[in-house]
C-alpha positions as CSV (number, residue, x, y, z in Angstrom):
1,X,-19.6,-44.7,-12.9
2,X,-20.1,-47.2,-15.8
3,X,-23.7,-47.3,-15.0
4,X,-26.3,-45.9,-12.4
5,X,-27.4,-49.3,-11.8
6,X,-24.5,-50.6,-9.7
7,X,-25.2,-54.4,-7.8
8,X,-25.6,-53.4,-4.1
9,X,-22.8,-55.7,-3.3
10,X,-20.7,-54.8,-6.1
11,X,-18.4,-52.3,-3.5
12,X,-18.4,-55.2,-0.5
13,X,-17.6,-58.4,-3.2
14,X,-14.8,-55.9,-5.1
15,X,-13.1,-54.9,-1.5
16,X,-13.6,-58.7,-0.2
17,X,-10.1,-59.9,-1.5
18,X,-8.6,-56.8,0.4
19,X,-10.3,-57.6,3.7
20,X,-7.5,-59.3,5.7
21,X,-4.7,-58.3,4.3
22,X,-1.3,-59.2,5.3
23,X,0.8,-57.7,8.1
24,X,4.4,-55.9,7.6
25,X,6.9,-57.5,10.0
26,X,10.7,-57.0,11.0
27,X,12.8,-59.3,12.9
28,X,13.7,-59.8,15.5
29,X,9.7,-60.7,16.9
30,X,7.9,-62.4,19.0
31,X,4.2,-63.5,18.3
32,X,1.6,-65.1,20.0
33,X,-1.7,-66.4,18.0
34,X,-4.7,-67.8,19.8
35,X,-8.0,-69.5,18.4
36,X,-11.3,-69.4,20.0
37,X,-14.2,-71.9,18.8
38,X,-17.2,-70.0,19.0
39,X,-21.0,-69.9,17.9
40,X,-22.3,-66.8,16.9
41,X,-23.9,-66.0,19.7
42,X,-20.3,-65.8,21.5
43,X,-18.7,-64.0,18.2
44,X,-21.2,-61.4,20.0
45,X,-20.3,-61.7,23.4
46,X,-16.3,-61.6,21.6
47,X,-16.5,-59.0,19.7
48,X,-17.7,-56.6,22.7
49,X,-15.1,-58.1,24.4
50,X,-12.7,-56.9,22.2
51,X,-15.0,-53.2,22.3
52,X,-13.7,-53.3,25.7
53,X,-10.3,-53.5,25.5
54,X,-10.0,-50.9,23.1
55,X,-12.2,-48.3,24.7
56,X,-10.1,-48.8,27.9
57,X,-7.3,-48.4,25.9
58,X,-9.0,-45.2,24.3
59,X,-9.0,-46.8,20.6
60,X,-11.2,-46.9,17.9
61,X,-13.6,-49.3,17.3
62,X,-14.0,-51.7,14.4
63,X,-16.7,-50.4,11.9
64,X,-19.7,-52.5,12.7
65,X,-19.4,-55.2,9.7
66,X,-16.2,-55.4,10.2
67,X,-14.4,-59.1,10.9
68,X,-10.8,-58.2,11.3
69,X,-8.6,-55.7,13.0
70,X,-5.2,-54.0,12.8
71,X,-4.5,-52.0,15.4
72,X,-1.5,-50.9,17.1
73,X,-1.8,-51.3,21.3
74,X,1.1,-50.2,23.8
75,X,4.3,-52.0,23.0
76,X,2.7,-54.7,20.7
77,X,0.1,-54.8,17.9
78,X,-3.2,-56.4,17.9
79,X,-4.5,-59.1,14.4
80,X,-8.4,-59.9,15.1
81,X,-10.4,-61.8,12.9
82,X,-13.5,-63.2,12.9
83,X,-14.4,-66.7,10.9
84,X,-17.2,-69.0,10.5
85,X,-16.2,-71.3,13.4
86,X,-13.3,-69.3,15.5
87,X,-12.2,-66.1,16.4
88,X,-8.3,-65.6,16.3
89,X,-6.0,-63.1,17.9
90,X,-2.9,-62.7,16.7
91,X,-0.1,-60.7,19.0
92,X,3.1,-59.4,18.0
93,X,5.8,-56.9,19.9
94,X,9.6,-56.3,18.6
95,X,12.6,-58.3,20.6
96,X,15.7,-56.6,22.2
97,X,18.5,-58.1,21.1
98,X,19.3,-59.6,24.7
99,X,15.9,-60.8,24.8
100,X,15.7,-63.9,22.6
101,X,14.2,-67.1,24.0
102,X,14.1,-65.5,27.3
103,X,11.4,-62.7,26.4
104,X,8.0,-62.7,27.6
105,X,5.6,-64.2,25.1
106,X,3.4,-61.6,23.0
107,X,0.3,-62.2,24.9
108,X,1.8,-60.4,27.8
109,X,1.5,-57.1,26.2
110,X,-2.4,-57.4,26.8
111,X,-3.7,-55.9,30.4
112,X,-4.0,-58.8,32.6
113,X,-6.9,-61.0,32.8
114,X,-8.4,-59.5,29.4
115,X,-6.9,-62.8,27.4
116,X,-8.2,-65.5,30.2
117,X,-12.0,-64.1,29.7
118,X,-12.4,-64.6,25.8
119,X,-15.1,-65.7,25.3
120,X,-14.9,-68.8,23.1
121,X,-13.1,-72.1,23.9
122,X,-9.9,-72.3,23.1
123,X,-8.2,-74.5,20.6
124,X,-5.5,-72.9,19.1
125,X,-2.8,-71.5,20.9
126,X,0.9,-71.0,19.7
127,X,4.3,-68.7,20.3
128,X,6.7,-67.8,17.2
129,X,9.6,-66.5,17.4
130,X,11.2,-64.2,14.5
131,X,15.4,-64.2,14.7
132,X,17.8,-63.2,12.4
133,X,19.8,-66.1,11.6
134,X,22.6,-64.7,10.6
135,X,23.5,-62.9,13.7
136,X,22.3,-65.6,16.5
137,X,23.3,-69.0,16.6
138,X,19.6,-70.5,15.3
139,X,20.3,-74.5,15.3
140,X,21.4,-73.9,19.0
141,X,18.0,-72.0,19.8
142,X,16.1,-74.5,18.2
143,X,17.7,-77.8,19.8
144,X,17.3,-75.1,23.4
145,X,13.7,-74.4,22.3
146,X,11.8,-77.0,20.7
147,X,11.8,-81.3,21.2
148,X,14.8,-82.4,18.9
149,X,12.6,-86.1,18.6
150,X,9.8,-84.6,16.9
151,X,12.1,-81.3,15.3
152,X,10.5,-80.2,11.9
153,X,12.0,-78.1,9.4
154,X,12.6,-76.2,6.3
155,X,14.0,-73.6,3.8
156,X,11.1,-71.7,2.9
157,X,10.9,-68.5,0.6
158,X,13.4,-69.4,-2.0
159,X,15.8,-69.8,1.3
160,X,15.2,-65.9,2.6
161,X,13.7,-67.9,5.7
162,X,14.3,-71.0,7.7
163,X,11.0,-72.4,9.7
164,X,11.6,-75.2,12.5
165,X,8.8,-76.8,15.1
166,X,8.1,-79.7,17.0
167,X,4.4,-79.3,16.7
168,X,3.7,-79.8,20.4
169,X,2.0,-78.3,23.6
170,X,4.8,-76.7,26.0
171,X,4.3,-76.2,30.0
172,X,3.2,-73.4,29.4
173,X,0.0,-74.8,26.9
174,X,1.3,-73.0,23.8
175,X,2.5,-74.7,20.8
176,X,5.9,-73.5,18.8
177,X,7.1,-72.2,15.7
178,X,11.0,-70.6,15.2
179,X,11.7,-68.5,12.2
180,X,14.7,-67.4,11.3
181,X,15.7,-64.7,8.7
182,X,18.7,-65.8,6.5
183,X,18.1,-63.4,4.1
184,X,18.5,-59.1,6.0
185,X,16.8,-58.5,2.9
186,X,13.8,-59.7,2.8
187,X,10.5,-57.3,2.9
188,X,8.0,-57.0,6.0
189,X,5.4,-57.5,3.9
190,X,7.2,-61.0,2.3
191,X,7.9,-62.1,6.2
192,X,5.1,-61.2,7.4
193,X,2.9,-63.3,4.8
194,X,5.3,-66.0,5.7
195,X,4.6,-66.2,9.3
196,X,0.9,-65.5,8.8
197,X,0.9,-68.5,6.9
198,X,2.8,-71.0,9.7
199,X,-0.1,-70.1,11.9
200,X,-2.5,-70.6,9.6
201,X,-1.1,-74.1,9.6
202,X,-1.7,-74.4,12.8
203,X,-4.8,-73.5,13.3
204,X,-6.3,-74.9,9.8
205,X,-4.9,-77.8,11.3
206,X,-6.5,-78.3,14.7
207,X,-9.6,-77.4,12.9
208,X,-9.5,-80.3,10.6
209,X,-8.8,-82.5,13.3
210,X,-12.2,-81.5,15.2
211,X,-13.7,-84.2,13.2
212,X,-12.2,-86.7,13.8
213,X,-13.3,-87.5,17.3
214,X,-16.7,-87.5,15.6
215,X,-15.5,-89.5,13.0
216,X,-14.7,-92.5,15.6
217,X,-17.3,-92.1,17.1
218,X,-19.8,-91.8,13.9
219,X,-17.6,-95.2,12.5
220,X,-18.3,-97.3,16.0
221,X,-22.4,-96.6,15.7
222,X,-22.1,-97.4,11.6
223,X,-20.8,-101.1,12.5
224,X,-23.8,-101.0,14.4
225,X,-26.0,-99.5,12.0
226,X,-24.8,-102.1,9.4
227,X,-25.5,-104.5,11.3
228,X,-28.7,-104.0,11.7
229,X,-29.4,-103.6,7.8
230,X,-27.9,-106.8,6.9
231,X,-30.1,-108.6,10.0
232,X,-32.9,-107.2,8.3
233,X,-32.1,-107.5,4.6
234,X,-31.9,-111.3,5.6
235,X,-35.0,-111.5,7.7
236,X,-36.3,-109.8,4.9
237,X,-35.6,-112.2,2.4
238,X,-37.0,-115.4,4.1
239,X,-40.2,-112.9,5.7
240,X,-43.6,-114.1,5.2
241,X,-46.1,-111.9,4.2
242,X,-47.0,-110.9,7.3
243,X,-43.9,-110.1,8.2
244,X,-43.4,-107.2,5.5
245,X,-45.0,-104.6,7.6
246,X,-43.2,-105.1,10.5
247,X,-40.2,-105.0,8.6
248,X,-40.9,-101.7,6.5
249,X,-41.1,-99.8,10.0
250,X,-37.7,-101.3,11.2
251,X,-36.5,-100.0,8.1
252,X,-38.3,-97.0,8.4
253,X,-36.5,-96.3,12.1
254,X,-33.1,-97.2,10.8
255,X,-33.1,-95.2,7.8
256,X,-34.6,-92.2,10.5
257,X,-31.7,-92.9,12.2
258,X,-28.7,-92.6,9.5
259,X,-30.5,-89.7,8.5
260,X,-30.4,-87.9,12.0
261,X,-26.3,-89.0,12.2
262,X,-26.1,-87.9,8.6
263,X,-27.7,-84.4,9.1
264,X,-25.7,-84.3,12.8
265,X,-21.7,-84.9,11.4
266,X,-21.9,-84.0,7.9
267,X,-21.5,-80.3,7.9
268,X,-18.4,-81.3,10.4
269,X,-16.8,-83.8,7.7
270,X,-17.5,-81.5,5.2
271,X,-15.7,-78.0,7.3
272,X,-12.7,-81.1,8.0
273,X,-12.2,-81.4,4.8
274,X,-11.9,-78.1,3.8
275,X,-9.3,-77.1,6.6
276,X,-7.3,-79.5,5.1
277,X,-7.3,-78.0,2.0
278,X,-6.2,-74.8,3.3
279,X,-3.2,-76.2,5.3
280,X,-1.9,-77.9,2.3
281,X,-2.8,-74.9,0.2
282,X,-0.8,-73.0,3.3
283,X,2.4,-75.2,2.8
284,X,2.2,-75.2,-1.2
285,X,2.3,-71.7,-0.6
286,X,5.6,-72.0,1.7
287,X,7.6,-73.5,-1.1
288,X,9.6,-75.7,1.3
289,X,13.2,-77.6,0.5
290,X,14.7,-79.8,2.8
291,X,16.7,-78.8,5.7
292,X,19.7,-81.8,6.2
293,X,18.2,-84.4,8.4
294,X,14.9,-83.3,9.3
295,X,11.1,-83.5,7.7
296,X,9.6,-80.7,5.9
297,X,6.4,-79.7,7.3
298,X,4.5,-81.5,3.9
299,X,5.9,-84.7,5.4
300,X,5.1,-84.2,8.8
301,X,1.4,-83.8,7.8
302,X,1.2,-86.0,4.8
303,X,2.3,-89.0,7.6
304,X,0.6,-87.3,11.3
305,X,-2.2,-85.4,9.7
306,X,-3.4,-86.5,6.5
307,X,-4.4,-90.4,8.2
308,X,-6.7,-88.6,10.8
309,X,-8.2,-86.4,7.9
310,X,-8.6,-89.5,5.8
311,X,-10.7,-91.4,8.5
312,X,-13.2,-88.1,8.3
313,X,-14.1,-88.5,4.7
314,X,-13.7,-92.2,5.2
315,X,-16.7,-92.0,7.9
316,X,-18.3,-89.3,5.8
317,X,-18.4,-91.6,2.8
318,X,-19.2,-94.9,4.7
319,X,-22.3,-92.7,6.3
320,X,-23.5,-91.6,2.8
321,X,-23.1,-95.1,1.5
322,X,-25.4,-96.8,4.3
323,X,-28.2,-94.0,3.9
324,X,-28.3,-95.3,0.2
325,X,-28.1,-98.5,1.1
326,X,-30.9,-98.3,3.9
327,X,-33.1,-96.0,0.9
328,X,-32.6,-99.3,-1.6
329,X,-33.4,-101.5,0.7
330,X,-36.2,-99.4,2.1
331,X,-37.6,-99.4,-1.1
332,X,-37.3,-102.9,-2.4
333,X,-39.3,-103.6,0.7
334,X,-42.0,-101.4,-0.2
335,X,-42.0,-102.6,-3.5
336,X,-42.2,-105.8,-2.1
337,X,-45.5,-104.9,-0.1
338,X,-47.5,-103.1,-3.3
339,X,-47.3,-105.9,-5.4
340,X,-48.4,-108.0,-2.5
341,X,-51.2,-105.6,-2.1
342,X,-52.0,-105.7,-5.7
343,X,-52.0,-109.7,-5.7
344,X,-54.0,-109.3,-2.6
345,X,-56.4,-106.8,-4.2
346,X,-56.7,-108.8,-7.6
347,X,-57.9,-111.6,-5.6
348,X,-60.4,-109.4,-3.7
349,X,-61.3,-108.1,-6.7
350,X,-62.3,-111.7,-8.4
351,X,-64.2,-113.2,-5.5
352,X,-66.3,-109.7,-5.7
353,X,-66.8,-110.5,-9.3
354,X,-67.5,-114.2,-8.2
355,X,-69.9,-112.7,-5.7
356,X,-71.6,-110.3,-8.0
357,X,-72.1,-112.9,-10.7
358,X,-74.1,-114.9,-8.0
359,X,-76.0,-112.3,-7.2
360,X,-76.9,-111.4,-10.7
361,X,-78.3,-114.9,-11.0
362,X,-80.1,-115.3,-7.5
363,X,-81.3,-111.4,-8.7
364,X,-82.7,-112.8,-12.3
365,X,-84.4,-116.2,-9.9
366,X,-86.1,-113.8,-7.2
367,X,-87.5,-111.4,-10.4
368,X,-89.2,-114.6,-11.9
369,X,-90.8,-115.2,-8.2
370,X,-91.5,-111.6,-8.3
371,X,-93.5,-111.7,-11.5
372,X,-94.7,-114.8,-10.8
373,X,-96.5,-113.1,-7.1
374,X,-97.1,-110.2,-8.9
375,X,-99.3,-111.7,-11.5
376,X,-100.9,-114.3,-8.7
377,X,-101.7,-111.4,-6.2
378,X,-102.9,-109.5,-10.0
379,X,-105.3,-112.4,-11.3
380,X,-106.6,-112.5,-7.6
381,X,-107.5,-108.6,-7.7
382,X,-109.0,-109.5,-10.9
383,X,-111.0,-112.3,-9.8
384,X,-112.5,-110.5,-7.3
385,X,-113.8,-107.7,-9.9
386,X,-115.1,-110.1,-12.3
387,X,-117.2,-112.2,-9.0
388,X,-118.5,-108.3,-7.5
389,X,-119.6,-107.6,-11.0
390,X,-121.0,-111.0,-11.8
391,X,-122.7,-111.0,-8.6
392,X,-124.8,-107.4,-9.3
393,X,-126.3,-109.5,-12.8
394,X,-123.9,-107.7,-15.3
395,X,-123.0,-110.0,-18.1
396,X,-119.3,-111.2,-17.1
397,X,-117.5,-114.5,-18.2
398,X,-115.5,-114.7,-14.6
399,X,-113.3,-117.7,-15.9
400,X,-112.8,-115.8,-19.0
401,X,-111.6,-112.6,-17.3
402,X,-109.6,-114.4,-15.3
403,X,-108.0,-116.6,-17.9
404,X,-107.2,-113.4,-20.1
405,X,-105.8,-111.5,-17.1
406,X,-103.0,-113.9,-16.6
407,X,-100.9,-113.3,-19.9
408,X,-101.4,-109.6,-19.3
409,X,-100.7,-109.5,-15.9
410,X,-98.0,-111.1,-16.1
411,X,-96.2,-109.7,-19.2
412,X,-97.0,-106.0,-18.1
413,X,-94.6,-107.4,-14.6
414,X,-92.2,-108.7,-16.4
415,X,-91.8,-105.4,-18.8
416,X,-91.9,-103.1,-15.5
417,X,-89.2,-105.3,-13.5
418,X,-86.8,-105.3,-16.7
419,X,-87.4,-101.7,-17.0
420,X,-86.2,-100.9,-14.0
421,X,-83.5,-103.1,-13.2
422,X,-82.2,-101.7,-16.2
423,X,-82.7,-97.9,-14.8
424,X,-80.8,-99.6,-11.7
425,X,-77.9,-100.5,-13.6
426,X,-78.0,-97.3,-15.8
């Protein structure tokens, strides 16, 4: 070891690029490759499903952590992987020579019943067959097979294989892909990433196309949603004052709303988005020239899929731009409604001071009263000393007294009221 302080994921994140590999595979084949959408709740419920199968079939299980499986069953062999959003079984069993498109699909080599009770709903579901070209008369199987108004086709792998579909559902609910081997040469391995790719097309591509029902549906409420906005933007700018509040909560509502559709659809757009970047990753990978007189798979999706796909980010964008838009707006209003509150409280704040100024001066009249009773009610208190002693014969000038008693009085009131008004205002 290069240290004894390995990462704890260091083993998983160095064996992650081996953990589905791809399968070896020899013509003549047929396959059959289903995809379940699932929660994880029912990747549970799947995966013991799949436990099932294999004890009855007295094989081992997958190692607990485990998301795919290899596994040879009676006659056929089993693919099972487990993604974010699907689970996918992929079936494959070797044709007879006399069998060709008159063999029982793949999916018949399971026990009966154990396919119908997946758990999961299904969305994928598609038969390939694998032919050596050279040896069977392939343009005949294909216009026998597959719907020669919507045919699809290529040279793939430098020309080792030739691909055809007609990317539609059959009577029998399956979808389906024809391969044929020009090239006897050609590795299992090399084929076998080959076909793994086609139905990775296919099922990439359905799950892309899961949001754009949501899409529609997201683009019809938008219109509505805009709507809205603009009403209010142009309430908004004709609104009275009194208005502003009842306009902020409308605002308020809507942008609750474009947030709730936001945080409903955008992990949808988003996963869209990305499964279209596999399936043109997928077709890159094919390296496709033209077959004479038919489109090459990149054409068939650049014009059937790529305009669906496009709507998703379309809606995903239009949805980002309105929650910005509603936010702006949001927020002008609010604006709006401070600096009305700050006009409002300015004035508040000058009739207070209006107010206070008032009552500084009807303060400043009601101290000279005060002083004024004060020294009355004093001189009074005063008086009545100078009579009681005047009256028991001691030698008093009353008038005098009194007289004298006024200044004092009345300055000592005036000293005590100042002093404590100012203690007040300290």
């Amino acid at each position: 070891m290069p240290t004894r302080h390995p990462h704890p994921l260091r083993t998983a994140l160095h064996n992650e690029v081996h953990a589905r590999p791809y399968e070896r595979m020899q013509p003549p084949l047929a396959v059959s490759h289903l995809a379940f959408v699932s929660s994880p709740e029912v990747q549970v419920a799947d995966r013991a499903h799949l436990e099932t199968l294999l004890r009855d079939l007295h094989l081992p299980l997958p190692a607990p952590e485990a998301s795919h499986l290899s596994i040879d069953l009676p006659g056929a062999r089993l693919r099972w992987e487990r993604h974010t959003e699907f689970v996918s079984y992929t079936i494959w069993r070797p044709l007879r020579a006399d069998e060709a498109l008159d063999a029982a699909p793949a999916y018949r080599s399971l026990p009966d019943g154990w396919l119908a009770s997946v758990p999961g709903e299904l969305l994928v579901a598609t038969n390939l067959l694998v032919l050596n070209s050279r040896e069977q008369n392939l343009r005949g199987l294909v216009d026998a097979w597959l719907d020669a108004d919507s045919l699809v086709g290529a040279d793939v792998a430098d020309g080792d294989l030739h691909i055809y579909s007609d990317f539609r559902l059959h009577p029998d609910g399956y979808g389906r892909w024809l391969v044929g081997v020009g090239n006897p040469s050609i590795t299992p391995r090399r084929l076998g990433r080959n076909v793994q790719r086609l139905l990775e097309i296919d099922t990439y591509r359905m799950m892309a196309l899961l949001g754009l029902p949501v899409a529609r549906d997201t683009t019809r409420r938008l219109d509505e949603l805009e709507r809205q906005l603009a009403g209010l933007a142009d309430t908004s700018a004709g609104s009275e004052t009194a208005d502003e509040a009842r306009l902020l909560d409308s605002l308020t509502r809507l942008a609750r709303e474009v947030e709730s559709t936001y945080a409903r659809h955008h992990s949808r757009f988003s996963a869209s988005s990305a499964y279209f970047d596999l399936v043109e990753q997928r077709i890159d990978e094919l390296r496709e020239t033209r077959l004479e007189g038919l489109q090459t798979v990149r054409e068939f999706v650049d014009r059937r899929l790529k305009p669906a796909v496009t709507t998703t980010a379309w809606a995903s964008r239009r949805l980002g731009a309105l929650s910005e838009r509603v936010s702006r707006a949001s927020e002008l209003l609010r604006t709006r409604v401070e600096t009305l509150q700050q006009e409002h409280a300015r004035e508040l704040l000058s009739t207070m001071n209006a107010r206070q100024h008032l009552q500084l001066r009807l303060q400043a009249a009601v101290e000279g009263l005060s002083v004024a009773a004060i020294t009355y009610y004093g001189v009074g208190l005063v008086g009545y000393l100078a009579k009681g002693a005047h009256a028991v014969h001691l030698p008093v000038p009353v008038e005098l007294v009194i007289a004298l008693a006024v200044p004092v009085i009345a300055l000592t009131a005036w000293l005590g009221m100042r002093r404590l008004r100012r203690r007040i205002e300290g």
